[in-house]
ZADO-929745 format. One record per residue: residue in one letter; x, y negated, z of N, C-alpha, C in turn. Coordinates in steps of 0.1 Angstrom, whole numbers, padded with zeros to 4 digits, always signed. Example, Ala and Ser with C-alpha at 12.3 -4.5 7.8 and 13.67 -1.06 7.14 Angstrom:
% ZADO-929745
a+0132+0057+0078+0123+0045+0078+0132+0033+0078/s+0128+0022+0071+0137+0011+0071+0129+0000+0079/
END
This chain:
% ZADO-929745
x+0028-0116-0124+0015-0117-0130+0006-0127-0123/x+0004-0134-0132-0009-0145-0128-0021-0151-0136/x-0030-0157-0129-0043-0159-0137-0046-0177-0133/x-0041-0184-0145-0043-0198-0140-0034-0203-0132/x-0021-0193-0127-0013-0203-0117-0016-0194-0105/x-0026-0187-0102-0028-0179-0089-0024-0163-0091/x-0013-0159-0079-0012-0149-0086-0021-0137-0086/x-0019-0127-0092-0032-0116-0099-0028-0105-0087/x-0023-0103-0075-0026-0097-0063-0036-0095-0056/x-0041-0107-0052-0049-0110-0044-0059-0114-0052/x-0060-0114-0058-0074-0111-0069-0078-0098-0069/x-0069-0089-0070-0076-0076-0075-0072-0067-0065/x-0070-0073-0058-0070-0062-0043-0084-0062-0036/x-0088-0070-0041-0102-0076-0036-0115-0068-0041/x-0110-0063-0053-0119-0055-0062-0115-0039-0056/x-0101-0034-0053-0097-0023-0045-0108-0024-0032/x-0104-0038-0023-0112-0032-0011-0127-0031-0008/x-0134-0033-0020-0148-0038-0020-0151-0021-0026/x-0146-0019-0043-0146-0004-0048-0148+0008-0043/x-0129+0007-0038-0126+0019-0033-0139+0025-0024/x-0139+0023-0010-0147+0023-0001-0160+0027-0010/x-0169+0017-0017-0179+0023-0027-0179+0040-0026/x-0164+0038-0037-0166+0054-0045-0164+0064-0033/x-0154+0063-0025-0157+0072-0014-0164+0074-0006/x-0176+0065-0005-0192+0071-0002-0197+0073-0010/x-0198+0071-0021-0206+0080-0029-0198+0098-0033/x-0185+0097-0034-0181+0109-0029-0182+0121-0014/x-0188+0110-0006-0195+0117+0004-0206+0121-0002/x-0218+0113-0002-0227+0116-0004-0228+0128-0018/x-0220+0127-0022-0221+0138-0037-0216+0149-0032/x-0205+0154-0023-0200+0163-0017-0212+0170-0009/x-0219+0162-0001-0228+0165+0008-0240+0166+0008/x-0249+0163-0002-0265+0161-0010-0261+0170-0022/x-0265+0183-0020-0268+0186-0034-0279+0182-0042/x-0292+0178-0037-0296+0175-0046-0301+0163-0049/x-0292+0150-0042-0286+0139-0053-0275+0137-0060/x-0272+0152-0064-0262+0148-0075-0265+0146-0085/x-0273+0151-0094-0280+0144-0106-0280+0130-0111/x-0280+0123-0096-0286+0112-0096-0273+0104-0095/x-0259+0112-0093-0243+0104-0083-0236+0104-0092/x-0240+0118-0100-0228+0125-0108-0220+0108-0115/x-0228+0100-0125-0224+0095-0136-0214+0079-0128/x-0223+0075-0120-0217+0064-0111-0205+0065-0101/x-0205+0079-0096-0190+0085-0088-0183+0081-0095/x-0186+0089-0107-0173+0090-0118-0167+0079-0123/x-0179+0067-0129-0175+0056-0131-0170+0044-0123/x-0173+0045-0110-0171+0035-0100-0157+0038-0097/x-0157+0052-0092-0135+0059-0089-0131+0058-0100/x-0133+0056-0112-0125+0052-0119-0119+0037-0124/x-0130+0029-0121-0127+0013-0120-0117+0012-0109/x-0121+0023-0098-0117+0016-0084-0096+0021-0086/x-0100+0034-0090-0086+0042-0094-0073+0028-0103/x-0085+0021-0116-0076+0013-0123-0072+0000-0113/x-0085-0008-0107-0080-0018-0098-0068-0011-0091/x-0070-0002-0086-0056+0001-0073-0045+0003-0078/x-0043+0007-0090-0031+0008-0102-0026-0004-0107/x-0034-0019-0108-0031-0028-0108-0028-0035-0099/x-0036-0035-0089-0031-0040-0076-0015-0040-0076/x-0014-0026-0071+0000-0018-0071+0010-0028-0083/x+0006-0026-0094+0016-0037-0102+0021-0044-0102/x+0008-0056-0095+0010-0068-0095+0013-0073-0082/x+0017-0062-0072+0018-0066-0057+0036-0066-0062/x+0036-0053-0064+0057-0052-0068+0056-0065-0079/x+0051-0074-0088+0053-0083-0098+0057-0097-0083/x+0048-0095-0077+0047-0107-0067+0058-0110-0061/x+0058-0094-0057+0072-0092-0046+0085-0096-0051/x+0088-0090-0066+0103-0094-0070+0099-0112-0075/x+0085-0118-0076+0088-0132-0079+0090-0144-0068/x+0089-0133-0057+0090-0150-0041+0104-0142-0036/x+0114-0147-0035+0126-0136-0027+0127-0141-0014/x+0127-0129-0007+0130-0132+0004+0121-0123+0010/x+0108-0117+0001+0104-0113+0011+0100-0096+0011/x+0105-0096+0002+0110-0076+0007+0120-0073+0020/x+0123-0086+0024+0129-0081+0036+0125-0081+0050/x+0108-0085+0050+0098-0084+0060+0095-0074+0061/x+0096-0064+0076+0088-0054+0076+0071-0052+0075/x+0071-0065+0077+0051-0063+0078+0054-0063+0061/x+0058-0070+0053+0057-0068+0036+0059-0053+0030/x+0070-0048+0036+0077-0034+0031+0070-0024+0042/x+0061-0027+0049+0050-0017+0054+0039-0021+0046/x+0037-0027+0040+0024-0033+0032+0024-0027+0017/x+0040-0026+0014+0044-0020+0001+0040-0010+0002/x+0044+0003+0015+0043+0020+0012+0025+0017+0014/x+0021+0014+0018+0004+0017+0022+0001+0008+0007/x+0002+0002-0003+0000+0002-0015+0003+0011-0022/x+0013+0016-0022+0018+0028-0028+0005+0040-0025/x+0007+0041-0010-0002+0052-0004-0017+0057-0011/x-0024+0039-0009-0034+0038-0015-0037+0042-0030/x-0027+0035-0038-0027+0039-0056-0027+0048-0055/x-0017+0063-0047-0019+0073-0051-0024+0084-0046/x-0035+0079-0041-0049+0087-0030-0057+0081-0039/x-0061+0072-0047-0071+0067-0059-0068+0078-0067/x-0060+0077-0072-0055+0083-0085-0059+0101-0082/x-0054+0107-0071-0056+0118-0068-0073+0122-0064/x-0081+0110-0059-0095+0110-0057-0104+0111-0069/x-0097+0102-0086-0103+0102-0093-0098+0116-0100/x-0088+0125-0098-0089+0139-0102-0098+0146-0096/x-0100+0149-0080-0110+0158-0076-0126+0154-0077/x-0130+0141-0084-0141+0136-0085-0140+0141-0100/x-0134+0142-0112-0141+0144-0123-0137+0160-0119/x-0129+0168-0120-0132+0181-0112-0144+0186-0105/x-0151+0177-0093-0164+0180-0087-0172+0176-0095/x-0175+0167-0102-0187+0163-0106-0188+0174-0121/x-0173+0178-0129-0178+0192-0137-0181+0201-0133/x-0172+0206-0119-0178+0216-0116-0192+0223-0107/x-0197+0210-0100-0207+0209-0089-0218+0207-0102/x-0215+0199-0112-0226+0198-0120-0237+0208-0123/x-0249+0202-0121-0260+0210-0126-0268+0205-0137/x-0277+0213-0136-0292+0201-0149-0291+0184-0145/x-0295+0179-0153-0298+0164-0146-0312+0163-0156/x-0318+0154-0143-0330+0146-0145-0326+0136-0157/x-0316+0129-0162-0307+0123-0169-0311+0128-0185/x-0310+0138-0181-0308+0145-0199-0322+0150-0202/x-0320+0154-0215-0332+0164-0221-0332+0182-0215/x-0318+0185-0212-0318+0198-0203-0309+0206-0215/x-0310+0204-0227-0299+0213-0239-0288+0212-0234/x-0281+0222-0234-0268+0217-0228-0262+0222-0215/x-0274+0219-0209-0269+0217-0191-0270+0232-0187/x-0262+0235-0173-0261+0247-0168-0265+0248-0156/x-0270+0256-0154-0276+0257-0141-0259+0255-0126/x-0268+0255-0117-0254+0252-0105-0249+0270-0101/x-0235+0268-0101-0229+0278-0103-0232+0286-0088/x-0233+0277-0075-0232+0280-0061-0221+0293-0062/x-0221+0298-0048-0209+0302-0039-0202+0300-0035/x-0187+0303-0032-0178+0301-0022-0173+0287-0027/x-0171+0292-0045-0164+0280-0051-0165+0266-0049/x-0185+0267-0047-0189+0251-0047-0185+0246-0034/x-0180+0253-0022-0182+0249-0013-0169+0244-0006/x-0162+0252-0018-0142+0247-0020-0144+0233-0025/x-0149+0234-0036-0147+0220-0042-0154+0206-0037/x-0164+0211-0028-0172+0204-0020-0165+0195-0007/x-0155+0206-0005-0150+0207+0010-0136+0191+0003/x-0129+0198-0007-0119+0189-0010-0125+0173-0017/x-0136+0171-0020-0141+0163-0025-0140+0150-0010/x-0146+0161-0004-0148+0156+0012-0141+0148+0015/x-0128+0156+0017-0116+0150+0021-0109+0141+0014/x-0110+0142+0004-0104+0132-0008-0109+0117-0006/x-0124+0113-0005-0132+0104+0001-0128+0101+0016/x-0126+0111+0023-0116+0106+0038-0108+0096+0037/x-0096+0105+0026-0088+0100+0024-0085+0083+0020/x-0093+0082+0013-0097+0071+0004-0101+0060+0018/x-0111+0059+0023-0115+0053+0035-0100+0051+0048/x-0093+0061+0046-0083+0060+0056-0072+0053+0045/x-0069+0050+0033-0061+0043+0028-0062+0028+0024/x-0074+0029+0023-0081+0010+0021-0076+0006+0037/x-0081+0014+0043-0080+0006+0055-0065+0003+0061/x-0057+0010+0061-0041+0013+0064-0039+0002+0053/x-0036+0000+0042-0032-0014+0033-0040-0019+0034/x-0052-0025+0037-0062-0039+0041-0051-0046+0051/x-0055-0031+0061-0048-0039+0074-0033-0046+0077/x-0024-0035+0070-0013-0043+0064-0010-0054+0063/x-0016-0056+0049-0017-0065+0039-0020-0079+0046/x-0034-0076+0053-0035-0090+0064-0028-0093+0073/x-0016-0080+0081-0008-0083+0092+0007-0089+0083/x+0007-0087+0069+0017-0095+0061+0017-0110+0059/x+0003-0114+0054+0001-0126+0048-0002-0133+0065/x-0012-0129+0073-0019-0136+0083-0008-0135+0098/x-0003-0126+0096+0006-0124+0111-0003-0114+0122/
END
């Protein structure tokens, strides 16, 4: 996969490391401000999900790269670069489930709407499960950009 002759890797990993990071603070911040969620709910949702598709492409277009230069799946800095792509696509993908999960279930009124519709916040133990994994999910996220960033540079850069 390429765009002009450059390949489409390193194009859109660029959009992963810039995103990702994003949506997992704003998944902090939504986990942890109840009452800026009103204000998080719609942009969480939509930013981890850009960030979820970049990392899905990434991931594509990293294995497209890899089977097009030979020789070099057989670098360990490459094939440590591979699993922490892997890693990452599938801590996005898993972050953009407990993010539309928290944001339906954490959901309350929003300042956003006219109010028809909306339900008040459920609170208890529940919110504070879903609160708790949201948490960590956004950890997660932060500890996986960085594990394939770093890689990825100790691949290409040495």
């Amino acid at each position: 996969m390429s765009i002009n002759g450059l390949p489409l890797h390193p194009l859109v990993v660029h959009a992963v490391v810039v995103l990702a990071p994003l949506a997992a603070l704003l998944g902090l911040a939504y986990a942890a401000v109840p009452r800026w969620r009103w204000l998080l709910r719609w942009p969480l949702v939509v930013l981890t999900a850009i960030a979820a598709g970049a990392a899905l492409v990434a991931a594509a277009s990293g294995e497209s790269l890899l089977e097009s230069r030979a020789g070099l799946d057989d670098l360990p800095t490459v094939e440590t670069h591979e699993e922490a792509g892997e890693l990452m696509r599938n801590v996005m993908l898993l972050d953009l489930i407990v993010v539309l999960v928290s944001a339906w279930w954490l959901g309350g009124p929003s300042a956003l709407v006219s109010g028809r519709g909306a339900r008040t916040q459920r609170g208890g133990a529940l919110d504070w499960v879903v609160s708790a994994v949201l948490l960590l999910a956004s950890l997660a996220v932060l500890y996986a950009v960085v594990v394939a960033g770093d890689s990825g540079a100790q691949a290409v850069w040495g």
